[in-house]
N, C-alpha and C positions, 0 to 999 in steps of 0.2 A: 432411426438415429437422428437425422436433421431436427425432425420433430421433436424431440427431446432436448436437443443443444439448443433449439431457437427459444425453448419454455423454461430451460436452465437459466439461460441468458437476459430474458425478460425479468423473472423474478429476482436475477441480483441486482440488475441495474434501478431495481425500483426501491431499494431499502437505500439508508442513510449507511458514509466511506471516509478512509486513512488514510496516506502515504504511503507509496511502490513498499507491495511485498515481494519477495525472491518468486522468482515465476520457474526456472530451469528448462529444458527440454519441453515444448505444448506436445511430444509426441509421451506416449508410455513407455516408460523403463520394466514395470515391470510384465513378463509376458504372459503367467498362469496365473488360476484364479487361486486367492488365498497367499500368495506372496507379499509377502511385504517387506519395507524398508523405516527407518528410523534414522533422523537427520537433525544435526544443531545448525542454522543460519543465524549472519548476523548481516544487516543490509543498512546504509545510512545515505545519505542522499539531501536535498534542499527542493520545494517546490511554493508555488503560486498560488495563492487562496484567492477567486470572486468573493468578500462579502458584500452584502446590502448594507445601503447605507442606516444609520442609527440617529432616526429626528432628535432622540434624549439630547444629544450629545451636539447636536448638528454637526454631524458627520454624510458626506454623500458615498454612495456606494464607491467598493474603492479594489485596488488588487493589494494583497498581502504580501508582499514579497520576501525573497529567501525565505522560505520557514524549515528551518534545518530540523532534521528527525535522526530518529536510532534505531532500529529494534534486535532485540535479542531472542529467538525463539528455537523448541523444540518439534518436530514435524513426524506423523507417523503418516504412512502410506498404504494402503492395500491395494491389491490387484483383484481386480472381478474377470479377468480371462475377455479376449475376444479383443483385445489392442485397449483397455480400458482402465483407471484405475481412482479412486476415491484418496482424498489425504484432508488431515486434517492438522491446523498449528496453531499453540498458544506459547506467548512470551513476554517479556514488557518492553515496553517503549516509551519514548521520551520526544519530546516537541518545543523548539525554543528560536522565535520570531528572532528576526534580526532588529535590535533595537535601529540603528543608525537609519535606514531604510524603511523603516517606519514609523515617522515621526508622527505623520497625518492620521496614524488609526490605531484606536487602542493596544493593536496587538503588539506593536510596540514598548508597552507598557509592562506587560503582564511576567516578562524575565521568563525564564526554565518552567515548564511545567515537574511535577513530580515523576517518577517512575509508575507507570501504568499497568496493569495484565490487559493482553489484546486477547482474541480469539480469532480463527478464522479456517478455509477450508474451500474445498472444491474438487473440481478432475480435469480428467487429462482424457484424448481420446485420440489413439494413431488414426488418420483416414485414409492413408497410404502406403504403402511400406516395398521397399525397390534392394538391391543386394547392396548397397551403403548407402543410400538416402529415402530417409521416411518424413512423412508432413502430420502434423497432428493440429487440435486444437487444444486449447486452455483456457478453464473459466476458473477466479476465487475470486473471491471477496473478504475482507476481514473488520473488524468490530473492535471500537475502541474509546475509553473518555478519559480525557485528560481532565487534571486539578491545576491549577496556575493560586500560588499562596496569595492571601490577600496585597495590595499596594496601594498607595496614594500617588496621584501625579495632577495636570490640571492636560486637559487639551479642547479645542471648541470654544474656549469660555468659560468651563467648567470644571470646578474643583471635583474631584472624581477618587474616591477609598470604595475599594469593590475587592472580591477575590473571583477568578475568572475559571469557567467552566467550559471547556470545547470537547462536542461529541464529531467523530466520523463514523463513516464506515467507508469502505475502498471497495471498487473492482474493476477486474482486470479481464481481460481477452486478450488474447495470444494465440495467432497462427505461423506457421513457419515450418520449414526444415530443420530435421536433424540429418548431419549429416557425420559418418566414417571416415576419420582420418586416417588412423591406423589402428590396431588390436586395442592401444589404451587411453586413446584419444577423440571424440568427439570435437561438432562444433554448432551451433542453435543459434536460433533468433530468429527475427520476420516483425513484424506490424502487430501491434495491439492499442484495444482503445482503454482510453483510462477515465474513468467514470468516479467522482467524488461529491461527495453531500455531508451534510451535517448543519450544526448550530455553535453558535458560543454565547454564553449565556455570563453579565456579569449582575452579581449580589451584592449590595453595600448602598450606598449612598453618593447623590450627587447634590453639590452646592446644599451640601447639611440634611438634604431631606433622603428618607428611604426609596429606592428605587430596587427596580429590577428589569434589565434591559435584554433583552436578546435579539442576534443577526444570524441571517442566513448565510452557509456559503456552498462555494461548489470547487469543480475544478476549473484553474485558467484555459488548458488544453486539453483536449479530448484524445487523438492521435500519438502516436509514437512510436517507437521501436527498439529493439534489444536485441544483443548480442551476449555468445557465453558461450564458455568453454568447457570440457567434462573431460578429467583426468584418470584414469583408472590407478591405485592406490595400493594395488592387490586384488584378490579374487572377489571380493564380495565389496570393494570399500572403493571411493570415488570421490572425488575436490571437484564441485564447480566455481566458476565464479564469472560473472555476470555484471553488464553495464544497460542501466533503461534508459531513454531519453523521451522525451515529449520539448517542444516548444518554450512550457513553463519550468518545468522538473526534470530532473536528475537523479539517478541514484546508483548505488555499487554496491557489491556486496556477494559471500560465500556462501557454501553451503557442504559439512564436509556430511557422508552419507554412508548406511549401512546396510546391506541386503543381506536376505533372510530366506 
């Protein structure tokens, strides 16, 4: 099992990342193999971009700040038996820099991206479980590219008409308790690392000539934590809703859920 979660772990952290998706319980909800559950979340939040700096532009590497997000998604779950369980989400999302606060770096510029489809997915794994508190882990990752419409603005020196392309991809680790309030009430959280990569990539032209410019970035904070709460709804049906933090980022968000 460790062997597995360390190889799990390795390969997300190595692809290109988004903005906090809904994480819920790092223990498994569901307990037999072949159960599954079906879930709408909606999570929104503001976080901290590292990019490199852009010589086109003479731009030095810089932090992003605020870059407010949305997403909207659908979530299916399965249980593979043994405290363990796969799920997989797709939904769209939206990403849109805080102009004011970012005066010094394109992304400032670039207004609301369009409405995106994301992808993404992972598991869950109980490694403890006691008569009202069990500890789990949690790994996903998810997959995403924004479009930002074309604009003109100047900064650097430079008259600048581009339309703006950013890829992520996200992931996340999550350890912690879940813990037994009472019959329909849970309560979760603990320490997770948060892991982001991608590019932004702009098209168009600078000071009249064709260009094509791209920066790297990452995340500001690696570290953070979360807390959430699990409401029982009925027999098979459940509300959570959950707050992440990290140093840079923030975010909140629901998830209303149905077992099967």
């Amino acid at each position: 099992m460790k062997r597995m979660v360390l190889t799990a772990a390795v390969l997300l952290s190595t692809t290109q990342v988004f903005a906090f998706d809904f994480m819920g319980p790092s223990t498994s909800t569901l307990k037999t193999f072949g159960q599954s559950s079906v879930a709408v979340e909606y999570f929104w939040g503001s976080m901290d971009i590292d990019a490199d700096s852009i010589p086109e532009l003479g731009l030095l590497s810089d932090t992003i700040e605020n870059v407010g997000f949305s997403k909207a998604s659908a979530n299916l779950t399965v249980g593979l038996g043994s405290g363990s369980e796969i799920f997989a989400r797709l939904g769209v999302a939206q990403l849109e820099p805080d102009e004011g606060d970012n005066r010094d770096n394109v992304a400032g510029y670039v207004g609301c991206s369009d409405e995106s489809f994301f992808a993404g997915g992972g598991a869950k794994w109980t490694l403890a479980e006691g008569q009202s508190t069990s500890w789990g882990l949690l790994t996903q990752a998810s997959w995403v590219d924004f479009d930002f419409d074309g604009t003109r603005y100047s900064i650097g020196g430079h008259d600048v008409a581009s339309s703006t392309e950013v890829r992520f991809v996200e992931v996340q680790i999550a350890t912690g308790p879940t813990i037994d309030l009472a019959e329909n009430m849970t309560v979760y959280g603990g320490p997770f690392l948060h892991f982001l990569t991608g590019d932004m990539d702009l098209e168009g032209t600078i000071d009249g000539l064709p260009a094509s410019v791209e920066t790297d970035l990452d995340q500001e904070s690696i570290l953070g934590g979360y807390i959430g709460a699990q409401v029982g709804l009925g027999q098979n049906v459940g509300l959570n809703i959950e707050f992440q933090k990290t140093s840079g980022n923030y975010g909140v968000g629901g998830q209303l859920v149905w077992r099967f």
